[in-house]
C-alpha positions in Angstrom: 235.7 230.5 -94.6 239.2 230.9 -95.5 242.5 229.8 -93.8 245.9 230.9 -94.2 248.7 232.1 -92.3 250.0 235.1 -92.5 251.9 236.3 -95.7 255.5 235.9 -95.1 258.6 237.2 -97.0 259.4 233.1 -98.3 257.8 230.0 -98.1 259.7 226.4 -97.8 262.2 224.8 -100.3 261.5 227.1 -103.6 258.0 228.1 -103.4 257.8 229.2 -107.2 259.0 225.6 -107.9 257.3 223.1 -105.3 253.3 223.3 -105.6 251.0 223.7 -102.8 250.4 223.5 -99.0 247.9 221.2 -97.2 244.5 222.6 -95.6 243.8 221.0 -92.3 240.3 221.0 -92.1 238.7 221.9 -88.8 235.2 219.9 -89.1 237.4 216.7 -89.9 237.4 213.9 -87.0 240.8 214.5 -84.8 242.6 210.9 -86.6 241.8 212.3 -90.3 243.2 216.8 -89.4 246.1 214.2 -87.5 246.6 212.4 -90.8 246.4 215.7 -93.0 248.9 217.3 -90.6 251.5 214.4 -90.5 254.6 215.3 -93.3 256.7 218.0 -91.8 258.0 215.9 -88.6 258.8 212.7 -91.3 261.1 215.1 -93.6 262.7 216.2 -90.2 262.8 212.5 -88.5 265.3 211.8 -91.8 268.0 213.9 -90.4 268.1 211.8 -87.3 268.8 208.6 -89.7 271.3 210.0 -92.3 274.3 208.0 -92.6 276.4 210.3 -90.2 274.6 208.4 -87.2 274.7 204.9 -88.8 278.7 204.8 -88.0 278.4 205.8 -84.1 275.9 203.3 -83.7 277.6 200.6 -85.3 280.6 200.8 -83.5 279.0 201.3 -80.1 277.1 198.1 -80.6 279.9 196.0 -81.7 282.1 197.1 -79.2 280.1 198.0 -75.7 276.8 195.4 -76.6 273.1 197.2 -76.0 274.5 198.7 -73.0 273.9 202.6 -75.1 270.6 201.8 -76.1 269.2 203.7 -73.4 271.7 207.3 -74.9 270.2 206.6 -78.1 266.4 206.4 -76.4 267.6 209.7 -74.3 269.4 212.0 -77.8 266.1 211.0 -79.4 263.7 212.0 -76.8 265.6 215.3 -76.1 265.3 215.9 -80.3 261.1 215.4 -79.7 261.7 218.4 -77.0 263.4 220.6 -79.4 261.4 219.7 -82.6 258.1 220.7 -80.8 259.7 223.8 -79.7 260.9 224.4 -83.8 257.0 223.7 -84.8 255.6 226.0 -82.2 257.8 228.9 -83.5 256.6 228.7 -86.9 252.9 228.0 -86.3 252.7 230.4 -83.7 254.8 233.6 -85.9 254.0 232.7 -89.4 258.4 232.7 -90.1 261.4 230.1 -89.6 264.2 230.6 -87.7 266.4 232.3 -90.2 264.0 235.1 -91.3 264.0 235.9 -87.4 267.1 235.0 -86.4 267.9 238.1 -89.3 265.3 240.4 -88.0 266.1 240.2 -84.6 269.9 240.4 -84.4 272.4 242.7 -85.4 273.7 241.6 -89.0 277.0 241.1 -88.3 275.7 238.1 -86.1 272.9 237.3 -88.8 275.1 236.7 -91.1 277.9 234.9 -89.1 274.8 232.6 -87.9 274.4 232.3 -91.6 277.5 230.8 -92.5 277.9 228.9 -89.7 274.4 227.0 -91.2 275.8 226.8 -94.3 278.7 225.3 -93.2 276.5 222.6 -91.4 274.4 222.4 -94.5 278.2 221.4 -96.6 278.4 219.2 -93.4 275.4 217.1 -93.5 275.8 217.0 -97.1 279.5 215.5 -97.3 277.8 212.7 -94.7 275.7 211.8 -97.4 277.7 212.0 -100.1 280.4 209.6 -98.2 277.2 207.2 -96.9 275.4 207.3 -100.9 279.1 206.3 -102.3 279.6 204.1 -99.8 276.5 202.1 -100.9 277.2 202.0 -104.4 280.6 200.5 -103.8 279.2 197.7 -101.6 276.1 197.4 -104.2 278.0 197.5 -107.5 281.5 196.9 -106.5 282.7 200.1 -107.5 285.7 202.1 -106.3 284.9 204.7 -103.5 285.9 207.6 -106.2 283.6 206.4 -108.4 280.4 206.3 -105.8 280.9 209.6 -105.2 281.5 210.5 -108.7 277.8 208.7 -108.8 276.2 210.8 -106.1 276.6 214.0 -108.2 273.9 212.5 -110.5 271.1 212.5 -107.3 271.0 216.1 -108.2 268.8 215.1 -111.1 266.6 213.1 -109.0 266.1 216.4 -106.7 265.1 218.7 -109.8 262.7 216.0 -110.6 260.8 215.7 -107.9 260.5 219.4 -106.7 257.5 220.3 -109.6 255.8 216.9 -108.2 254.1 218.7 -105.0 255.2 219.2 -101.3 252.3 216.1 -100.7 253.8 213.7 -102.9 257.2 214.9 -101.8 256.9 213.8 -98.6 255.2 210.7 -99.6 258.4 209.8 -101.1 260.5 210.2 -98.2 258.2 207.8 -96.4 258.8 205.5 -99.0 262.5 205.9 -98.5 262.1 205.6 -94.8 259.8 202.4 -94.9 262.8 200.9 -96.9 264.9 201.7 -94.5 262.8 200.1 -91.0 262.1 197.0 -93.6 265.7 196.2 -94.2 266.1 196.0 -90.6 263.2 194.6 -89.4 264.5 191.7 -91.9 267.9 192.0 -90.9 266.8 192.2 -87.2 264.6 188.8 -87.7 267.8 187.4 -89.4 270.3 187.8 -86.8 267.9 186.8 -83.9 268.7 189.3 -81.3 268.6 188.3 -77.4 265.5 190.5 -76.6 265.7 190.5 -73.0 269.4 191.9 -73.2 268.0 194.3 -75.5 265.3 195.0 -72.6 268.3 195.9 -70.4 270.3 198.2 -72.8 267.5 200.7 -72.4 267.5 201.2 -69.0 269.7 204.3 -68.2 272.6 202.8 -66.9 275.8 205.5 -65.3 278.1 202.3 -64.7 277.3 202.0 -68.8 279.2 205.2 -69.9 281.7 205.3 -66.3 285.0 204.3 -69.1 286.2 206.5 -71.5 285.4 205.3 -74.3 281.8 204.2 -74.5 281.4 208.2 -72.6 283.1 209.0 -76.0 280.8 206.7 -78.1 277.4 208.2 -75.9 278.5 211.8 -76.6 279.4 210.8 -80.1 275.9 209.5 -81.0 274.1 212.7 -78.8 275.9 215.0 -81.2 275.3 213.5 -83.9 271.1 213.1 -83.3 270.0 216.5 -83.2 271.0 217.9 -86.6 271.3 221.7 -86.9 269.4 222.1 -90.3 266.8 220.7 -88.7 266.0 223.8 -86.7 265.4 226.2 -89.3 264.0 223.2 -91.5 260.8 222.2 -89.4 260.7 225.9 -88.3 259.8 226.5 -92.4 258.2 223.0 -93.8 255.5 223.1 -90.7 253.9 226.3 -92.4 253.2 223.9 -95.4 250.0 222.9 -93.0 247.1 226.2 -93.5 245.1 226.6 -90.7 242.8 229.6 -89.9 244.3 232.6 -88.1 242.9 232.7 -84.7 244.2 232.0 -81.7 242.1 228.4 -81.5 243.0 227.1 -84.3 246.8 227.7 -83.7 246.6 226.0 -81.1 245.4 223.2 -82.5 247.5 223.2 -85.1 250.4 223.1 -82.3 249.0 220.3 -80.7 248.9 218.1 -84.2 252.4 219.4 -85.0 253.2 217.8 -81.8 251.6 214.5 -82.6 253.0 214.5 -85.6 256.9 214.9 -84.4 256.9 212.4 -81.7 255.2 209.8 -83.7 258.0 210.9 -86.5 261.0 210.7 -84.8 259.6 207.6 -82.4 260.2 205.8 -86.0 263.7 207.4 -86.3 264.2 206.0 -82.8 263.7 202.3 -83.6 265.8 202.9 -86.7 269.1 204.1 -85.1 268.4 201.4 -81.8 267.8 198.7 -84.7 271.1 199.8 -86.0 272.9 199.5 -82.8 270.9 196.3 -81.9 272.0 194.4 -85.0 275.8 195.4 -84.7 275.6 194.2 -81.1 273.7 191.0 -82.3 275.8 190.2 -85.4 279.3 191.1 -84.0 279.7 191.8 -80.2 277.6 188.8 -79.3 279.8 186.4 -81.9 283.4 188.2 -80.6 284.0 191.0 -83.5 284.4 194.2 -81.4 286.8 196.1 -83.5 283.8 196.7 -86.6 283.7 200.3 -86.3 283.4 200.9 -90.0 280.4 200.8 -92.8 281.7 198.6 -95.0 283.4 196.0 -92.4 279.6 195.6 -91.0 279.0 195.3 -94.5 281.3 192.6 -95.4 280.9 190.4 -91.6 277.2 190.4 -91.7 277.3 187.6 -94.8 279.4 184.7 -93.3 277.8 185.5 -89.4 274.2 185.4 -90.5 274.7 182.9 -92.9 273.5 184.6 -96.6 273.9 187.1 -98.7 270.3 189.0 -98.0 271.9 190.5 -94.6 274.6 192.9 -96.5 272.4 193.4 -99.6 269.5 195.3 -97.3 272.3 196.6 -95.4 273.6 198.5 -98.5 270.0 199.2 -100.0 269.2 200.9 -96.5 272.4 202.8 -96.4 271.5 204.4 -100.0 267.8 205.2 -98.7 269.3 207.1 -95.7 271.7 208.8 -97.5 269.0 209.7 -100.7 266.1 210.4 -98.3 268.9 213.1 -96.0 270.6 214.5 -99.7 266.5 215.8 -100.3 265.8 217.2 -96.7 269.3 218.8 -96.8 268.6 220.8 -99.9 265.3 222.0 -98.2 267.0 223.4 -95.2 269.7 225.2 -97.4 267.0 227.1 -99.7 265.9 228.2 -96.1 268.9 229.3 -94.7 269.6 230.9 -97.8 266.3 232.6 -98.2 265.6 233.5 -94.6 269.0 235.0 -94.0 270.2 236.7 -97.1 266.5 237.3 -98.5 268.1 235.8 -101.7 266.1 233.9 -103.6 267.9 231.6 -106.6 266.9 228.3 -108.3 266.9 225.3 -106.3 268.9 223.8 -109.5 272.1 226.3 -108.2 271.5 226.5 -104.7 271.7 222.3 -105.1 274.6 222.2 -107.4 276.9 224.6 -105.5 275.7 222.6 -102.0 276.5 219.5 -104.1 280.3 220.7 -105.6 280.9 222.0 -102.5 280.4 218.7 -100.7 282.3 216.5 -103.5 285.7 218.1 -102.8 286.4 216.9 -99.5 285.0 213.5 -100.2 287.3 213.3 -103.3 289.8 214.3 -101.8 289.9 212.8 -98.1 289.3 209.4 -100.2 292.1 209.8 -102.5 294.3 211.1 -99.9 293.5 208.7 -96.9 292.3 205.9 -99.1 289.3 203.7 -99.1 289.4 203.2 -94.8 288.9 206.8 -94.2 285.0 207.3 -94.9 285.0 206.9 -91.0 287.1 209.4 -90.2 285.6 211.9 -92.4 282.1 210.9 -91.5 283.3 211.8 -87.3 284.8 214.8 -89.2 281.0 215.8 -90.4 279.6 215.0 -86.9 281.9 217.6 -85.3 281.3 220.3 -87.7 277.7 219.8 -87.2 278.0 219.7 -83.3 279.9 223.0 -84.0 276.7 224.5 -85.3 274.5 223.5 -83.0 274.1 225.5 -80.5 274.3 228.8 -82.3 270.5 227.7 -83.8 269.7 226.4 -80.2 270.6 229.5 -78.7 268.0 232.0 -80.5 265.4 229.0 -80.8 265.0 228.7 -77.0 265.1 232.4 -76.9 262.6 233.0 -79.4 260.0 230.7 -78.1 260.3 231.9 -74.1 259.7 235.7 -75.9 256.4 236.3 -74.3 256.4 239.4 -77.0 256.8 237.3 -79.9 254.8 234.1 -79.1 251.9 235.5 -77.1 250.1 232.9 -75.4 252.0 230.0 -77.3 255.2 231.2 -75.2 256.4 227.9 -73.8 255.7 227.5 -70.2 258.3 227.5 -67.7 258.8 224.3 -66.9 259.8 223.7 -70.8 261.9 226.6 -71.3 264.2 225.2 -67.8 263.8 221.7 -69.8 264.9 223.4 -73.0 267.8 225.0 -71.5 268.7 221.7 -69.4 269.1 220.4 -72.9 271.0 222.8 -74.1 273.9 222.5 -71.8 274.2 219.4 -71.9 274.4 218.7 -76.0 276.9 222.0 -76.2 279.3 220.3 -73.1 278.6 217.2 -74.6 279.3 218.7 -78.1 282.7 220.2 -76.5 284.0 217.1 -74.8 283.4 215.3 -77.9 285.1 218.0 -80.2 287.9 218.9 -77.2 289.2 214.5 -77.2 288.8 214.3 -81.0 291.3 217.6 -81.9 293.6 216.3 -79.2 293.6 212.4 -79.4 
């Protein structure tokens, strides 16, 4: 018996140059099709890690305690919603978001949706650029200009790994991501956190975010969870799982995708509270509540914990975030590139030009602003991105309430008035949060 999905026009990051997709077998015990079906919600859990949310939850724990650990519990749960929604769509039509997104609007709108991701894709990308350079400075002691010189080279490790298999490829990014929860589970054991406090700060609290600025710090860190190259990545990467063509085994195929995406970004959600938790252990709880950069955390987490291990993981996990996002970010751009313009080039260019493109700014808001502005520009990528988002929302929701285009795996209506809940809030949140930085 055979099992395949139906031929599309592309298939995910480079299909002539990544080999092969995974069979889900049907007669294998539920754990083993989960285990065989697990990859595509780890690749998209990395974007909710990058090093673009590492400086909102840094500076919301040093300053305000735990008290946001319950937004960061509530951004993540709303980017399970809209994940499962993004895996649904491409089980259930056999294409991503982009290729409908172009076949299903005008293409004046196609292609200004196309630019807008690209733009998003340049985003994300200077966010790891800045967080990748930022690590080799505390690492080797390097200048900043030199770090990001550096990070032009990761382009090589891309190529590399591309011919290795989409398996192995997303074996590697758990690797990546196990570095990352180890350094904190390490640097969490280290600083001795006050767990019942901890308890607390995940309790949805209104009297939390009732000030200005921790409102501005909560909105900050829902913006800058649900990435929008996410979207049209997990719409693609999920097709990487073959599954027969009836209705059945769709189905089931959904359901695993689902399991697979929780469990995923649960792990991304005890990484960015782990985050927040050790800048509220290590600085708010010992009186430094004006660390609201990388490499001050950096620097204070030595003489408060009392060794040099604390800042070393610290800057070996920053340069696993911001390798692990560089190789999920060059995914969603051979996407976005395929499924809107049907133009298909070498992931070697489409890298390089993402790459270049990304390397100005850094070079030049560093050289400009100096070494204290990797901050700024990192906010800077957050906006853009929040920018974005909702224009790959938008059709998403609409796509998967289409009763004509999902059949029966149309959501049902109490998700779609969940989905669109979500939606208003991220794009007012997204506004507020764009609206005080362009005017502060």
């Amino acid at each position: 018996m055979k099992f395949s999905l139906p031929k599309i026009a592309t298939a995910p990051f480079c299909p002539s140059e990544v080999n092969g997709s995974v069979l889900v077998d049907p007669g294998a015990p539920f754990w083993r099709r989960v285990l065989q079906f697990s990859g595509p919600g780890l690749l998209v859990s990395i974007g909710y890690m990058d090093p673009g949310n590492w400086a909102t939850a840094i500076e919301a724990g040093s300053r305000f305690g735990y008290s946001l650990l319950f937004v960061v519990l509530l951004a993540s749960l709303s980017g399970m919603v809209i994940q499962c929604l993004c895996s649904r769509l491409g089980l259930a039509t056999g294409k991503d978001l982009a290729q409908l997104s172009r076949e299903r609007y005008s293409p004046r709108i196609a292609k200004t949706h196309w630019l807008l991701a690209q733009i998003s894709i340049i985003a994300t990308d200077l966010a790891e650029v800045l967080g990748c350079a930022l690590a080799f400075h505390l690492l080797l002691g390097c200048s900043l200009t030199t770090g990001i010189a550096l990070t032009a080279f990761d382009t090589l490790l891309i190529l590399g790994l591309q011919s290795k298999g989409f398996r192995r490829l997303e074996a590697i990014m758990l690797g990546l991501a196990a570095t990352i929860g180890v350094c904190f589970f390490i640097e969490l054991a280290l600083v001795k956190p006050f767990w019942p406090d901890v308890a607390k700060g995940f309790v949805p609290s209104w009297e939390a975010i009732s000030h200005q600025d921790p409102l501005y710090l909560a909105i900050g860190i829902l913006g800058a969870t649900v990435m929008p190259h996410n979207l049209y990545l997990h719409t693609s990467i999920v097709q990487t799982r073959l599954v027969a063509q009836d209705q059945a085994s769709r189905r089931e195929a959904i359901r695993l995708a689902r399991f697979d995406t929780i469990g995923s970004l649960a792990l991304a959600l005890l990484i960015n509270a782990a985050i927040l938790i050790l800048a509220a252990s290590a600085f708010y709880r010992t009186g430094h509540t004006d660390v609201v950069e990388i490499q001050d955390a950096y620097h204070l987490l030595d003489p408060l914990v009392g060794g040099a291990l604390a800042s070393i993981l610290f800057g070996v996990a920053l340069l696993a975030s911001g390798q692990s996002s560089t190789f999920t970010g060059t995914i969603a751009g051979q996407v976005i590139l395929e499924g809107y313009l049907q133009l298909k080039i070498p992931c070697w260019q489409q890298r390089l030009i993402t790459r270049a493109l990304a390397l100005i700014p850094a070079f030049v808001g560093v050289w400009w602003l100096g070494d204290g502005s990797v901050g700024r520009l990192l906010v800077l990528s957050q906006v853009v991105l929040s920018l974005q988002l909702p224009f790959a929302l938008y059709p998403l929701i609409r796509m998967t309430s289409d009763a004509r285009l999902m059949g029966v795996f149309v959501n049902r209506y109490y998700t779609t008035l969940l989905a669109w809940f979500l939606f208003s809030v991220i794009s007012l949140a997204n506004l507020w949060l764009l609206s005080n930085w362009l005017f502060d």
